[in-house]
C-alpha positions, 0 to 999 in steps of 0.5 A, a space after each residue: 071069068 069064063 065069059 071074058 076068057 071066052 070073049 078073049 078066045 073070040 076075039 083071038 080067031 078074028 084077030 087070026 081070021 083078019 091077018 090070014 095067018 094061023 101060026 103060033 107067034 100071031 094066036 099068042 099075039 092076037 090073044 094078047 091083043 085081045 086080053 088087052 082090049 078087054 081089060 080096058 073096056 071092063 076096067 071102067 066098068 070094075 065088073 067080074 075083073 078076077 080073069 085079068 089077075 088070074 091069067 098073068 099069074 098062069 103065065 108067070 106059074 108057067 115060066 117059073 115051071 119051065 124054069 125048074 124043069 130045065 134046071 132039074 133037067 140039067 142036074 139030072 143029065 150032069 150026074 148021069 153023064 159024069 163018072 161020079 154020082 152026086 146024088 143024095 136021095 131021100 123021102 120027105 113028108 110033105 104037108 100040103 095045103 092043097 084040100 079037094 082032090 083036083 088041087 092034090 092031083 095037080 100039085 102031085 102032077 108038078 111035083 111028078 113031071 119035075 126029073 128027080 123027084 117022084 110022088 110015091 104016096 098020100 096019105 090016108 087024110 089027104 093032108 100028106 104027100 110022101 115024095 122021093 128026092 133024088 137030090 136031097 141036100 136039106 130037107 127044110 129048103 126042099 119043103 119051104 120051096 116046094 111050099 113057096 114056089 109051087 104050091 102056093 103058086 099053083 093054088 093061086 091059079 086053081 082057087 
């Protein structure tokens, strides 16, 4: 996997190199382009083809975190910029999926960086994570689609 990343990343600063242009639009571009080419030639040989399932996951990972980052960033800047407060907080114990201490780590930095809800602790395993929700309406969904949509998604791409 990290010989075609490495082959795609090469293949991306010829690409810049030949245009004359290191902008961002014609990296994404020529990275792209890249990805492509490679997948083609190592589609005949069905050899070490896990990067080319990984990578749109990352990207798709990244636009369903992107999603939630500005929808929990509009419904933190409505309940503070109206006059009432439709807040209803909350912990929930959360059992996690996530084993080593880097999937852990990563998990809690997704749950962190999301307004709204913070990581306050983990417990002495490592098989639970406490966590602070600022807009707590029903525990059960918070779990199911902290476990679904991040969770899952993001061990997808670690593993």
């Amino acid at each position: 996997m990290l010989q075609n990343f490495l082959l795609n990343i090469l293949l991306t600063f010829v690409w810049v190199a030949l245009t004359g242009q290191l902008d961002y639009s014609n990296f994404v571009f020529g990275y792209t382009m890249g990805f492509f080419i490679l997948w083609m030639v190592n589609r005949s040989v069905k050899a070490n083809t896990e990067y080319f399932y990984r990578v749109p996951k990352i990207f798709a990972f990244i636009i369903l975190f992107f999603y939630d980052l500005l929808k929990a960033n509009y419904e933190v800047t409505k309940d503070v910029i109206t006059p009432n407060y439709n807040m209803k907080p909350g912990i929930v114990k959360y059992q996690m999926e996530a084993k080593t201490d880097f999937e852990i780590t990563m998990l809690a930095n997704m749950i962190a960086l999301t307004p709204g809800t913070v990581v306050i602790d983990l417990s002495k395993d490592k098989r639970s994570m406490y966590i602070h929700v600022m807009y707590l309406a029903n525990k059960e969904e918070f779990i199911r689609r902290l476990s679904n949509r991040i969770e899952k998604k993001l061990l997808e791409i670690i593993r």
